[in-house]
MIDOSE-1310 file (N, C-alpha, C; in nm, 2 decimals, decimal comma, always signed):
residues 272
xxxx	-1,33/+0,75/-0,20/-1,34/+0,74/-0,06/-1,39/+0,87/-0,02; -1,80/+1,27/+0,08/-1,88/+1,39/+0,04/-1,88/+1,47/+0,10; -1,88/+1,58/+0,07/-1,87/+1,75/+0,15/-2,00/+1,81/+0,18; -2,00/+1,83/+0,32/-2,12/+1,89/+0,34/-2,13/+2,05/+0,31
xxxx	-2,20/+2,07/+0,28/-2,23/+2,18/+0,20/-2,30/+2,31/+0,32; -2,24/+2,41/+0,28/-2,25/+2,52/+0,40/-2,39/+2,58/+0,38; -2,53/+2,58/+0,52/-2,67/+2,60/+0,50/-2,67/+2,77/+0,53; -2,78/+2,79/+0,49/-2,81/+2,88/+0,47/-2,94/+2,97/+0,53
xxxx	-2,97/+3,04/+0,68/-3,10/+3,06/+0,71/-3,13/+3,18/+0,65; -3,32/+3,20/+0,56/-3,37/+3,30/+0,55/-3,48/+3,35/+0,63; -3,48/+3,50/+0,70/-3,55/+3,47/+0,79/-3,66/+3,61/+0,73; -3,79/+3,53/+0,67/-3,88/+3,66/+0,60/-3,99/+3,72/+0,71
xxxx	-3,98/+3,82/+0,77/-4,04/+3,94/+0,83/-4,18/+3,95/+0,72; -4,28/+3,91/+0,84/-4,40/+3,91/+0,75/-4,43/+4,09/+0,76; -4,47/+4,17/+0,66/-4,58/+4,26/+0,62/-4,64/+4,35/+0,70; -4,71/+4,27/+0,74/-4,82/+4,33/+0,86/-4,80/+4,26/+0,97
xxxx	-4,80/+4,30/+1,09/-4,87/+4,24/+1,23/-5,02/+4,13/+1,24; -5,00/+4,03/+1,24/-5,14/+3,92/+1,24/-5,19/+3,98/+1,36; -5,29/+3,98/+1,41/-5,35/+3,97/+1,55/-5,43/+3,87/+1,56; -5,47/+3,82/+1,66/-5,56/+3,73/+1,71/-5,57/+3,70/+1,81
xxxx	-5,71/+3,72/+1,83/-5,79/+3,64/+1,99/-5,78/+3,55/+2,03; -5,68/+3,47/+2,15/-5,65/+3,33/+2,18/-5,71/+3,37/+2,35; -5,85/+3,30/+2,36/-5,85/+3,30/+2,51/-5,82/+3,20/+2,59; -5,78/+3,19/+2,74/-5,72/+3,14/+2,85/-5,77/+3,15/+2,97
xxxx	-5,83/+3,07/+2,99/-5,87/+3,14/+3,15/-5,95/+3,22/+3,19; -6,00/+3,26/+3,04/-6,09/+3,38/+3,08/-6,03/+3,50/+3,02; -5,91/+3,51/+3,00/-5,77/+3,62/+2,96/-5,78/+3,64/+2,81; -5,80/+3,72/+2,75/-5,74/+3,71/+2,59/-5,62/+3,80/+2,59
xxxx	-5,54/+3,75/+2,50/-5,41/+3,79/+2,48/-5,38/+3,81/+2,31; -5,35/+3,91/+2,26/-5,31/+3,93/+2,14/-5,17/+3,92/+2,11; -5,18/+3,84/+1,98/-5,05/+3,78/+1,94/-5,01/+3,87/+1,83; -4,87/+3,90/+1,83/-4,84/+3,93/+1,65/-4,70/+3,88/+1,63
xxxx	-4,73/+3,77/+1,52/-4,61/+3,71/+1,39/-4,52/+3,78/+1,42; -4,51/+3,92/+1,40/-4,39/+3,97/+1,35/-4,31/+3,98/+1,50; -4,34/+4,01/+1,63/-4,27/+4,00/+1,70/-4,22/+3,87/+1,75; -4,33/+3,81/+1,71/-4,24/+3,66/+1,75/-4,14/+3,61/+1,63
xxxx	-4,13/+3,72/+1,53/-3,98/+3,68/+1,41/-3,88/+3,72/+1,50; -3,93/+3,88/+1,51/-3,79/+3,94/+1,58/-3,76/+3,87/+1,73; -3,80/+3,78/+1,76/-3,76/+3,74/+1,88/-3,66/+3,61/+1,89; -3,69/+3,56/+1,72/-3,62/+3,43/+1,70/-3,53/+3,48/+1,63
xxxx	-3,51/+3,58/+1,54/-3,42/+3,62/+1,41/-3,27/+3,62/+1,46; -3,22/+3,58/+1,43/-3,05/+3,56/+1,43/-2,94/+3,65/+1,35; -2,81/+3,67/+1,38/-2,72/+3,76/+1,34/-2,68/+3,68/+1,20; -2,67/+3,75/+1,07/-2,61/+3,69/+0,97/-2,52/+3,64/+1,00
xxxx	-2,49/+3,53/+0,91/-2,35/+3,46/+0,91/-2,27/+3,49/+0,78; -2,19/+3,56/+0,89/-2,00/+3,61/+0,76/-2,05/+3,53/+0,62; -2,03/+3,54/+0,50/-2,04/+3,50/+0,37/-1,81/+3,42/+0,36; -1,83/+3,26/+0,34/-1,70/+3,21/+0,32/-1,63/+3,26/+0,21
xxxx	-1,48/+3,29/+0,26/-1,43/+3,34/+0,13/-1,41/+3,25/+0,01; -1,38/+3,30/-0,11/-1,37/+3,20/-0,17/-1,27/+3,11/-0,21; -1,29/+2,98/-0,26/-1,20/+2,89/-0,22/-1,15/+2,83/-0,07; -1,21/+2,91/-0,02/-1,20/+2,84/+0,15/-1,28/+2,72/+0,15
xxxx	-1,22/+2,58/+0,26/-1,26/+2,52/+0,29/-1,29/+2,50/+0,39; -1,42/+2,43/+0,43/-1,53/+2,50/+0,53/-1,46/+2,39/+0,70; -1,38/+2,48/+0,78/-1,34/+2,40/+0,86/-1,46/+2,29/+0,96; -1,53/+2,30/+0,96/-1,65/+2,24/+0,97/-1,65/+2,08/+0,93
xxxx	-1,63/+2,07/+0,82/-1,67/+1,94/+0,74/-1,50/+1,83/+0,81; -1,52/+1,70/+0,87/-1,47/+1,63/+0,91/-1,36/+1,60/+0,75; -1,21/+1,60/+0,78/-1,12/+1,56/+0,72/-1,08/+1,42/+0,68; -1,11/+1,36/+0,54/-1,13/+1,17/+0,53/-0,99/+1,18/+0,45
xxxx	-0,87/+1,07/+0,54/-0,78/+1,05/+0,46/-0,79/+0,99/+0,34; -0,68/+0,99/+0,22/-0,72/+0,89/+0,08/-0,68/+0,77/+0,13; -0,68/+0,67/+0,04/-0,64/+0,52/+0,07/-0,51/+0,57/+0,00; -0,42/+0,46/+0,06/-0,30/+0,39/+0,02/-0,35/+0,40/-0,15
xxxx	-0,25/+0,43/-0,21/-0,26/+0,37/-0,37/-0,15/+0,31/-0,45; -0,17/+0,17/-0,49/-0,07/+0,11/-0,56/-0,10/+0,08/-0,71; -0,01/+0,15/-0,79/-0,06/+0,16/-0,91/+0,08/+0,03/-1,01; +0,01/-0,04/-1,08/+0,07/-0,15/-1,16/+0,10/-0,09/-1,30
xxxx	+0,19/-0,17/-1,37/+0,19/-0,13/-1,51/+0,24/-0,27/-1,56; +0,19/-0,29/-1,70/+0,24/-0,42/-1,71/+0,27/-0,40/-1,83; +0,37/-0,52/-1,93/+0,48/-0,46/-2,04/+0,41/-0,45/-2,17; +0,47/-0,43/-2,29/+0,42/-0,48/-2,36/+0,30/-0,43/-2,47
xxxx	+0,26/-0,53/-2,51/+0,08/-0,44/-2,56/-0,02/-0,59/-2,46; +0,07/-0,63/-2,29/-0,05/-0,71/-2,21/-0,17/-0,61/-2,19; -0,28/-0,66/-2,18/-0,42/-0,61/-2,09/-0,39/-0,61/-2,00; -0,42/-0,47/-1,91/-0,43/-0,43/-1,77/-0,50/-0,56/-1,68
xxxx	-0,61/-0,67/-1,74/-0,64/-0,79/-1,63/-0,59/-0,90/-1,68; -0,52/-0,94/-1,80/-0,43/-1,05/-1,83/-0,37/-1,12/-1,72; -0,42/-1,20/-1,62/-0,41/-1,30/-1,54/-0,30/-1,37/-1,53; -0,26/-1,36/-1,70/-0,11/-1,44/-1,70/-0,01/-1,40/-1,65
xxxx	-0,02/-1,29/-1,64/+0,12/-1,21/-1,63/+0,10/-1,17/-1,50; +0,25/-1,16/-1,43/+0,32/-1,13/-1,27/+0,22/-1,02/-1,27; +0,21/-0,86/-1,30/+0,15/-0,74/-1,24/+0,05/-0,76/-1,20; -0,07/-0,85/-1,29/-0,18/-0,81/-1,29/-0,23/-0,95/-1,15
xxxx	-0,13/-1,07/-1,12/-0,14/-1,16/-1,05/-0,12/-1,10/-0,88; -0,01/-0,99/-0,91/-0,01/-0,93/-0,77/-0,05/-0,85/-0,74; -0,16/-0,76/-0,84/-0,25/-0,68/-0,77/-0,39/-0,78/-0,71; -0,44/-0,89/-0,77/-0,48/-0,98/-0,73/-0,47/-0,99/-0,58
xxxx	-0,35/-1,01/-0,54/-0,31/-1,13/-0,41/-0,31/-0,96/-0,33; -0,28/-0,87/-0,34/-0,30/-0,78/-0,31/-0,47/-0,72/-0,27; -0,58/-0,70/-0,32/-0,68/-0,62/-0,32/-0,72/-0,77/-0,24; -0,68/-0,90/-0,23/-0,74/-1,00/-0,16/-0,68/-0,96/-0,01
xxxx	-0,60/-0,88/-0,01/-0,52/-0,90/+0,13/-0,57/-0,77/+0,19; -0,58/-0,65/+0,14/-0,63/-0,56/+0,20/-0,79/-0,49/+0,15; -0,88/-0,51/+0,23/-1,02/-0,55/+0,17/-1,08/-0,37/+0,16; -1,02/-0,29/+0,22/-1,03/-0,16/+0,26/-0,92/-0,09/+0,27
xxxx	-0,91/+0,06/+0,22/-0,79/+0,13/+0,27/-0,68/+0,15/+0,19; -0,68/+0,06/+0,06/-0,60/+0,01/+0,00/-0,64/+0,01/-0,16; -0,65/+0,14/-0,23/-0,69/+0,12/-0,39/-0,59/+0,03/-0,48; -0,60/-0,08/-0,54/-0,49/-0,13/-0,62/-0,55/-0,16/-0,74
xxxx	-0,48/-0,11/-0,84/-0,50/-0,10/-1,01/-0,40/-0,10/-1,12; -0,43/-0,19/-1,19/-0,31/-0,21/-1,30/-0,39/-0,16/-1,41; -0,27/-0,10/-1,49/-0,27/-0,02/-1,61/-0,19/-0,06/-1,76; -0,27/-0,04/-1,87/-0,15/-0,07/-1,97/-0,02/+0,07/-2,01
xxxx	+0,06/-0,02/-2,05/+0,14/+0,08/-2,02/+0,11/+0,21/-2,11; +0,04/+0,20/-2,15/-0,02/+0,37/-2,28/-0,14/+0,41/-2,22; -0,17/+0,40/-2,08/-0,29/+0,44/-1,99/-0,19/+0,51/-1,88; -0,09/+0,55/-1,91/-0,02/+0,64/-1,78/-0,12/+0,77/-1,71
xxxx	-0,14/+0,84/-1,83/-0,30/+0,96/-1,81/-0,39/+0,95/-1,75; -0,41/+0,78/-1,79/-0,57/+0,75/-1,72/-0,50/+0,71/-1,56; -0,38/+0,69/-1,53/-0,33/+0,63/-1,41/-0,32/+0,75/-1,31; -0,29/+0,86/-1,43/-0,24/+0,97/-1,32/-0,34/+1,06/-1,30
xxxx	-0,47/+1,08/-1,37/-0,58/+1,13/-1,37/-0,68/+1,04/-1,22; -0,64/+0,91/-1,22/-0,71/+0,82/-1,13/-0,65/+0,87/-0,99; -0,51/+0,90/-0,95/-0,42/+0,93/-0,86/-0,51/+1,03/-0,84; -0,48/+1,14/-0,92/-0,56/+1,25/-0,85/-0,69/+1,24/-0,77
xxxx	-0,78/+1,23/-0,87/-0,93/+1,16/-0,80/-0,93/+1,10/-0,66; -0,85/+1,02/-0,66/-0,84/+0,94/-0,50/-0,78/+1,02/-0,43; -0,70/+1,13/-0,46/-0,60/+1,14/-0,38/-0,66/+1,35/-0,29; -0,80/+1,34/-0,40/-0,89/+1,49/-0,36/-0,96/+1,42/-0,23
xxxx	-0,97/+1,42/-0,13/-1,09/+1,36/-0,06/-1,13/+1,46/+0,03; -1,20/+1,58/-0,01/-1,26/+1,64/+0,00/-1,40/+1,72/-0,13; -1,29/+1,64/-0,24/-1,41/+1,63/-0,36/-1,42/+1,78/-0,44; -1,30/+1,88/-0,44/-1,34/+1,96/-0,42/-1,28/+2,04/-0,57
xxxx	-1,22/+1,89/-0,61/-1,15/+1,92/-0,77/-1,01/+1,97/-0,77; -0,93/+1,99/-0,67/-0,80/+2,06/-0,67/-0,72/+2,00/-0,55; -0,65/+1,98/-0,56/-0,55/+1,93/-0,43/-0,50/+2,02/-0,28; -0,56/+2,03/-0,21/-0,45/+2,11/-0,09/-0,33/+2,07/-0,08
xxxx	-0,25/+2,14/-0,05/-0,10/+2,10/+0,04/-0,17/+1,94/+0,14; -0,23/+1,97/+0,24/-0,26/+1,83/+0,28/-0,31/+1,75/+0,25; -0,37/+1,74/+0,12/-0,40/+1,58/+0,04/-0,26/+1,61/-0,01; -0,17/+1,63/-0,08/-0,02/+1,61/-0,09/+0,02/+1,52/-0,01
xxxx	+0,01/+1,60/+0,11/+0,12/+1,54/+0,21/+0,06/+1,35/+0,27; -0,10/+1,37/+0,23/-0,12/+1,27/+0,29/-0,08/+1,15/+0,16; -0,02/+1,19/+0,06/+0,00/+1,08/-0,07/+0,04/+0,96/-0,02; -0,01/+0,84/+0,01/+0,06/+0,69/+0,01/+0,06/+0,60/-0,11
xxxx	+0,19/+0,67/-0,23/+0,14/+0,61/-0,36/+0,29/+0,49/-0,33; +0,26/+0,39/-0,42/+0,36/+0,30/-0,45/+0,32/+0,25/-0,65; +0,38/+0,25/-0,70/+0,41/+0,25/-0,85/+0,49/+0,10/-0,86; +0,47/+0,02/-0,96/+0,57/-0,03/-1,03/+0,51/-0,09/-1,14
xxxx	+0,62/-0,16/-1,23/+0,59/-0,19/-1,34/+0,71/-0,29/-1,43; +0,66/-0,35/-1,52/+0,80/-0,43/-1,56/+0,79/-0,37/-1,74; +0,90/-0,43/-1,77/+0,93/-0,38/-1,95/+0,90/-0,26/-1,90; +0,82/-0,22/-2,06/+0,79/-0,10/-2,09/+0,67/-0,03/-1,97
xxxx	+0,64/-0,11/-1,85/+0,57/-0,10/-1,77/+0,71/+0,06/-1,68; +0,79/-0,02/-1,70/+0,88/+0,01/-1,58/+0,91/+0,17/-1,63; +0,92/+0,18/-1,77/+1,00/+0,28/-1,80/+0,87/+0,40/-1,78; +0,74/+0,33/-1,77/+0,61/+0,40/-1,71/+0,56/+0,47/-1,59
xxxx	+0,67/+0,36/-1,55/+0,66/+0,45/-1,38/+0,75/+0,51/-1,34; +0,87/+0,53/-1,39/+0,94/+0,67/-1,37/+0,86/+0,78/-1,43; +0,84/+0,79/-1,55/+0,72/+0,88/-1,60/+0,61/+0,89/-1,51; +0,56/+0,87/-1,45/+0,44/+0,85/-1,38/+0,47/+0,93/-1,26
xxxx	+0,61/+0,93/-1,17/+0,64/+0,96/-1,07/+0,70/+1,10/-1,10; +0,71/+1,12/-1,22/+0,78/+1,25/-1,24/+0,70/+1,34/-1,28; +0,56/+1,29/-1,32/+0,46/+1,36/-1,33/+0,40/+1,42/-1,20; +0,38/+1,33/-1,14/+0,36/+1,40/-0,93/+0,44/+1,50/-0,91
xxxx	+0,57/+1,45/-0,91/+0,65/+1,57/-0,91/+0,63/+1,67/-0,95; +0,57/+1,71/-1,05/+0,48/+1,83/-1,10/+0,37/+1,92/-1,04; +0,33/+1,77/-0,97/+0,20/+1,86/-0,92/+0,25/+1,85/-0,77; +0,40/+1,82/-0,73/+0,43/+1,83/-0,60/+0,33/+1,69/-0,48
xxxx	+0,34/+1,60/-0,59/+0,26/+1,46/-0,48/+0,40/+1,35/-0,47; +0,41/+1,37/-0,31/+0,53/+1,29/-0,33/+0,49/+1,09/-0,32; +0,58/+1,04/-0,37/+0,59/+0,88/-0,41/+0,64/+0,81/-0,29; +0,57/+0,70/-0,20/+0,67/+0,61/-0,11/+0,76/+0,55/-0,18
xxxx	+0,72/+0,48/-0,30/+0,83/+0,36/-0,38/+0,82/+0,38/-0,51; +0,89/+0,33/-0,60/+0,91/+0,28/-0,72/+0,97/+0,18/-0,78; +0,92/+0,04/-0,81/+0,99/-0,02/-0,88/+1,00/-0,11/-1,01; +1,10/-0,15/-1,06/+1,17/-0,12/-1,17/+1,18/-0,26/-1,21
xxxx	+1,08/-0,34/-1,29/+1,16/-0,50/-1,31/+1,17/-0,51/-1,47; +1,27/-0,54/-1,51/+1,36/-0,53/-1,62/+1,30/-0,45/-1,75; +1,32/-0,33/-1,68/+1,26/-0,16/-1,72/+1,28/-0,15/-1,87; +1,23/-0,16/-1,95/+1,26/-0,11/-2,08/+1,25/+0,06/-2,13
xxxx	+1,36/+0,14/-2,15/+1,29/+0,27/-2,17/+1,24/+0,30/-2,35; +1,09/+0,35/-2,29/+1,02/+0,39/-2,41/+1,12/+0,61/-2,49; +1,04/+0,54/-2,61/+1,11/+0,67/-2,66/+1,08/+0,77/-2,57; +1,20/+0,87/-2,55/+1,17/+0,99/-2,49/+1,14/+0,99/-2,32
xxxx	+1,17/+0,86/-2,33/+1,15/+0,86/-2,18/+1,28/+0,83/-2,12; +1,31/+0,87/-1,99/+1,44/+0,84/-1,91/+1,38/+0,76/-1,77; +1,41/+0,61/-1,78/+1,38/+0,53/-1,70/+1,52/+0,49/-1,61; +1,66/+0,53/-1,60/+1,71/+0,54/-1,50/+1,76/+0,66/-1,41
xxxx	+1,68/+0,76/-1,42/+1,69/+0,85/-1,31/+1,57/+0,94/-1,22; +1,56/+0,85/-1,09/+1,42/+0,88/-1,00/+1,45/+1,00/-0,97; +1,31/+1,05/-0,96/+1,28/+1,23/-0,95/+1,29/+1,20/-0,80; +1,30/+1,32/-0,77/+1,33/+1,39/-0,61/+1,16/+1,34/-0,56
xxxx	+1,09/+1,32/-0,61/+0,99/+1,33/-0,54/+0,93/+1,19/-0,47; +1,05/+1,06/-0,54/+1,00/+0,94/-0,51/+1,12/+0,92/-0,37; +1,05/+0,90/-0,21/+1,13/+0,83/-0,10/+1,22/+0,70/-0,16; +1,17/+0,63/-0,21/+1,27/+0,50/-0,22/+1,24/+0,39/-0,34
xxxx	+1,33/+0,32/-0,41/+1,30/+0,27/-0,53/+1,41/+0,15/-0,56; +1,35/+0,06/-0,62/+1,43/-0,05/-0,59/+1,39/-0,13/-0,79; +1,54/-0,15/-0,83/+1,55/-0,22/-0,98/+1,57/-0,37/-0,97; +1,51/-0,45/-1,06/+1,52/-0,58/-1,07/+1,59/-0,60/-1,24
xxxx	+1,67/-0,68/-1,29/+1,74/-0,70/-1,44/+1,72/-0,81/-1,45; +1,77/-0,84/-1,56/+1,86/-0,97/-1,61/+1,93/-0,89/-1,77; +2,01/-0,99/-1,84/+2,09/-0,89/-1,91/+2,13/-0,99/-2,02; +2,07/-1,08/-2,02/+2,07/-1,22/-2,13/+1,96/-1,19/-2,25
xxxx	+1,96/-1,23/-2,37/+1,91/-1,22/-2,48/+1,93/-1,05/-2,53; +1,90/-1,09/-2,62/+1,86/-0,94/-2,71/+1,79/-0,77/-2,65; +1,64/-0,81/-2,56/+1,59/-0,75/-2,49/+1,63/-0,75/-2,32; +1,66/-0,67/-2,27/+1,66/-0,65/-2,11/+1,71/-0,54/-2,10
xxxx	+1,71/-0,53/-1,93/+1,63/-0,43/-1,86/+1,73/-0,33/-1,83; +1,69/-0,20/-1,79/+1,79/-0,09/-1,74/+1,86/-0,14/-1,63; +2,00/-0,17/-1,65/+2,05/-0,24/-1,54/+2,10/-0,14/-1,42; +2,10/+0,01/-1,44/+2,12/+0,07/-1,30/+1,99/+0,20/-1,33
xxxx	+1,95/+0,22/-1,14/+1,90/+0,33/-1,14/+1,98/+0,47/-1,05; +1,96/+0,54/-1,02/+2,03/+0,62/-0,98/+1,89/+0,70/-0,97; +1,92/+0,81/-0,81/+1,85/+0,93/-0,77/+1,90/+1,09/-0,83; +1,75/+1,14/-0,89/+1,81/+1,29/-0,92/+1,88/+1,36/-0,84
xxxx	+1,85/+1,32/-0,65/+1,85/+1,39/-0,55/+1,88/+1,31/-0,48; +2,01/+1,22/-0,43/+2,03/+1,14/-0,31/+2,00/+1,17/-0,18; +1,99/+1,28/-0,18/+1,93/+1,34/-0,02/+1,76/+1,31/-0,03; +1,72/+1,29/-0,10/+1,56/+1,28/-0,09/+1,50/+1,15/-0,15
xxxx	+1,61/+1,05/-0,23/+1,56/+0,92/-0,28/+1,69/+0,84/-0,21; +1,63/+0,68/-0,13/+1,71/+0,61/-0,11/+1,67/+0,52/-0,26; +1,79/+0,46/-0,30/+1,75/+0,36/-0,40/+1,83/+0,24/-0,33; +1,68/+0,12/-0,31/+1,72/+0,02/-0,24/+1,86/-0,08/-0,28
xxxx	+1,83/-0,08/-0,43/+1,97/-0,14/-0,51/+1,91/-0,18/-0,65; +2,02/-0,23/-0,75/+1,98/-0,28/-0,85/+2,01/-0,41/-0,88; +1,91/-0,50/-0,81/+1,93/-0,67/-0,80/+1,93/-0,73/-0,95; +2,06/-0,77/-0,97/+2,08/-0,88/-1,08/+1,99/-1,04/-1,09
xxxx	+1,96/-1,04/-1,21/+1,91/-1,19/-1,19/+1,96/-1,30/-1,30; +2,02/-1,42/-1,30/+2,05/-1,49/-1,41/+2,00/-1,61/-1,46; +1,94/-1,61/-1,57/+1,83/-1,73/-1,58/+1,89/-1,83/-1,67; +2,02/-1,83/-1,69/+2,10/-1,91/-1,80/+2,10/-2,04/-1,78
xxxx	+2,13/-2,10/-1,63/+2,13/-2,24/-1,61/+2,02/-2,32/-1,54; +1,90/-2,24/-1,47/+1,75/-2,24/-1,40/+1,67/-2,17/-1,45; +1,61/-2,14/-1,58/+1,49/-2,01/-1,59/+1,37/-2,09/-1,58; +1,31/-2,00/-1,49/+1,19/-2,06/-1,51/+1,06/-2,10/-1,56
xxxx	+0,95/-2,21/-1,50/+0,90/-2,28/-1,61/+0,77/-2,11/-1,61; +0,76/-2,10/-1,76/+0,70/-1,94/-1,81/+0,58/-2,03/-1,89; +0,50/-2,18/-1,86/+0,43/-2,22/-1,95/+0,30/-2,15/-2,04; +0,27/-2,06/-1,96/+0,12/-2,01/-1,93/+0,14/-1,88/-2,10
xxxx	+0,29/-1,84/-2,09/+0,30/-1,74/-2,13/+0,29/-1,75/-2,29; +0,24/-1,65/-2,39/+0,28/-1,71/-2,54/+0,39/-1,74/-2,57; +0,40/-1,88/-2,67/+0,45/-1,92/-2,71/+0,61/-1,82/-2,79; +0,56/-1,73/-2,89/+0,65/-1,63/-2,93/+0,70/-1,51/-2,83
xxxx	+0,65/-1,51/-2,68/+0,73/-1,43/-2,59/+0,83/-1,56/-2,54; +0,81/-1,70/-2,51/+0,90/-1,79/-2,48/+1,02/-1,75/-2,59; +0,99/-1,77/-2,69/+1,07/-1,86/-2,79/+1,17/-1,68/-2,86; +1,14/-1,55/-2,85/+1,18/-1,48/-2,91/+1,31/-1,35/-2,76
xxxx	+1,17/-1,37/-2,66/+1,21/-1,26/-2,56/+1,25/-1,37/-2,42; +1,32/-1,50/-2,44/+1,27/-1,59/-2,36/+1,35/-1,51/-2,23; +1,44/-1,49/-2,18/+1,47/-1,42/-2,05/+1,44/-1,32/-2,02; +1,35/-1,24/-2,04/+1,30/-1,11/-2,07/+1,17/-1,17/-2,03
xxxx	+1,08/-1,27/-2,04/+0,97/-1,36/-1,99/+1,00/-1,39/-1,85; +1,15/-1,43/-1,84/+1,21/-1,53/-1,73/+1,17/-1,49/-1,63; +1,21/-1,32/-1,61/+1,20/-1,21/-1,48/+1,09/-1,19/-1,48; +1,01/-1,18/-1,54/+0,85/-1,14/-1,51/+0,74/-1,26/-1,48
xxxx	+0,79/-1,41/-1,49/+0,73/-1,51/-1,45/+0,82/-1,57/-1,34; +0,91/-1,52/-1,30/+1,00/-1,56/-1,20/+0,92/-1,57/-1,07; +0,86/-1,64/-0,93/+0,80/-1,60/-0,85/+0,90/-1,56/-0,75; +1,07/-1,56/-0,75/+1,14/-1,53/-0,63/+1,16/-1,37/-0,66
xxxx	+1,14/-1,29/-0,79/+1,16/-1,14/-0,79/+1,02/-1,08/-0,77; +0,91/-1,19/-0,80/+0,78/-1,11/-0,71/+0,75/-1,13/-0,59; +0,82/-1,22/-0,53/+0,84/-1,22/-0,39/+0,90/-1,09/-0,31; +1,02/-1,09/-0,38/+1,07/-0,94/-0,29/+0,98/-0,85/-0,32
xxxx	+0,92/-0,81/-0,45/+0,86/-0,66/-0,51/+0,74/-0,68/-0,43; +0,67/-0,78/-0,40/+0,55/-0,78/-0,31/+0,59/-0,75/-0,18; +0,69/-0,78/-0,10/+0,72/-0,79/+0,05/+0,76/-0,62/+0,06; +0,83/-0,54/-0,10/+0,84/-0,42/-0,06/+0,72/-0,35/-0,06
xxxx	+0,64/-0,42/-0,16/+0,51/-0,28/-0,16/+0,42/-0,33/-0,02; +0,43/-0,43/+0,02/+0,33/-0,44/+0,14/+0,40/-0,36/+0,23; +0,58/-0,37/+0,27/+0,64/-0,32/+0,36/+0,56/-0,09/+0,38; +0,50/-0,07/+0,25/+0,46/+0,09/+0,24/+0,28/+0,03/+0,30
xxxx	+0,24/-0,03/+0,33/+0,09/-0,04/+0,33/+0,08/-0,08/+0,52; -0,05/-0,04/+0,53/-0,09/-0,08/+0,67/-0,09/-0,24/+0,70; -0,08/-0,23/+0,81/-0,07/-0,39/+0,85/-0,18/-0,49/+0,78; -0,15/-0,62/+0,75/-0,30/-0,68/+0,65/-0,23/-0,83/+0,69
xxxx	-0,27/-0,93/+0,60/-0,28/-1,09/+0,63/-0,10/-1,10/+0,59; -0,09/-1,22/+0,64/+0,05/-1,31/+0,60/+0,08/-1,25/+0,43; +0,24/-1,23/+0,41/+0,26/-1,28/+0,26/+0,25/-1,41/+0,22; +0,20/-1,39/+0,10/+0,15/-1,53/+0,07/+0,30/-1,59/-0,06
């Protein structure tokens, strides 16, 4: 979402004095170049310090950015799966203003390297304090997605970009990572579970910093007597991780997780 670039006048003082005969009326009048330089020639302009940005050039806010993660070893466009379906319904709903991109979960670098880029818009390779402040990121992710985007947000934190949201649908933490506790740097974050079969999700999150993260809650979900129909999905994620499937093809927990990330974005069409 280009920098105009600061010009420069040179003004070269010819040599010699030109003369020439231009008659008028009968009048001749002698002309010389060089006084008509010094008559246009202008006061230098101050040299910018460096690293200054040139107050001049018009300030372009970033877009909104909603960054997906999906579980697993899924492809970031795998169709099948909930993330990559609601960034879909998503980039259809807001046509402008609004970068939305899903990632596998072993592309966090490529996610946070992407953040950046969007989030320079003045192009200038480094962040100000106010591309910071203008950050409108929202993150989420499911499985090993989830345990991605606490990583993800704790990496901002680093570079001081704060997070509107993060959320959490039946978070698996990867080695070395700590997926229930949100950095000070994320506003608000909301966990989705279930707690049936062998695999499932971090069932509580908690804030590093309660004064700086609300955490919406950590909604239970139980698929024991209604899970739902997951047809689309492989066969050995039915039959091995079947409730662990349940919550990520469930459409009543992408219902809420969609109504929160639109609830951080500018106004756009109906939820669908």
């Amino acid at each position: 979402m280009p920098v105009a670039q600061n010009s420069r006048a040179e003004i070269i003082a010819p040599d010699r004095c030109a003369v020439r005969l231009v008659s008028a009326g009968g009048c001749a009048f002698l002309m010389c170049s060089s006084l008509l330089a010094a008559a246009t020639q202008r006061a230098p302009v101050a040299p910018q310090a460096p690293g200054a940005h040139n107050q001049n050039v018009a300030f372009t806010k970033p877009p909104a950015i909603v960054v997906g993660f999906v579980g697993g070893y899924v492809q970031h466009d795998d169709a099948v799966h909930a993330p990559v379906q609601l960034a879909e319904r998503l980039r259809g709903a807001y046509l402008s203003g609004v970068h939305v991109e899903v990632f596998e979960n072993h592309r966090r670098e490529q996610a946070f390297q992407e953040i950046l880029k969007l989030l320079d818009a003045d192009h200038d390779g480094t962040l100000s304090e106010r591309e910071k402040r203008d950050a409108r990121i929202v993150i989420y992710g499911v499985s090993w997605g989830g345990s991605e985007t606490v990583a993800l947000a704790r990496e901002l934190e680093q570079e001081n970009v704060p997070v509107l949201l993060t959320i959490q649908v039946d978070s698996i933490a990867k080695m070395g990572q700590n997926d229930a506790v949100i950095p000070g740097n994320v506003a608000e974050a909301a966990n989705f579970y279930q707690v049936q079969g062998w695999l499932h999700g971090q069932t509580e999150i908690r804030a590093a910093d309660a004064s700086r993260t609300r955490i919406f809650g950590n909604f239970r979900f139980d698929y024991k007597s209604q899970p739902p129909q997951c047809g689309n999905y492989p066969w050995y994620d039915r039959l091995f991780v079947k409730q662990h499937v349940a919550i990520e093809c469930d459409p009543a927990v992408w219902k809420q997780v969609e109504s929160l990330i639109r609830s951080k974005l500018p106004p756009s069409g109906k939820l669908q």
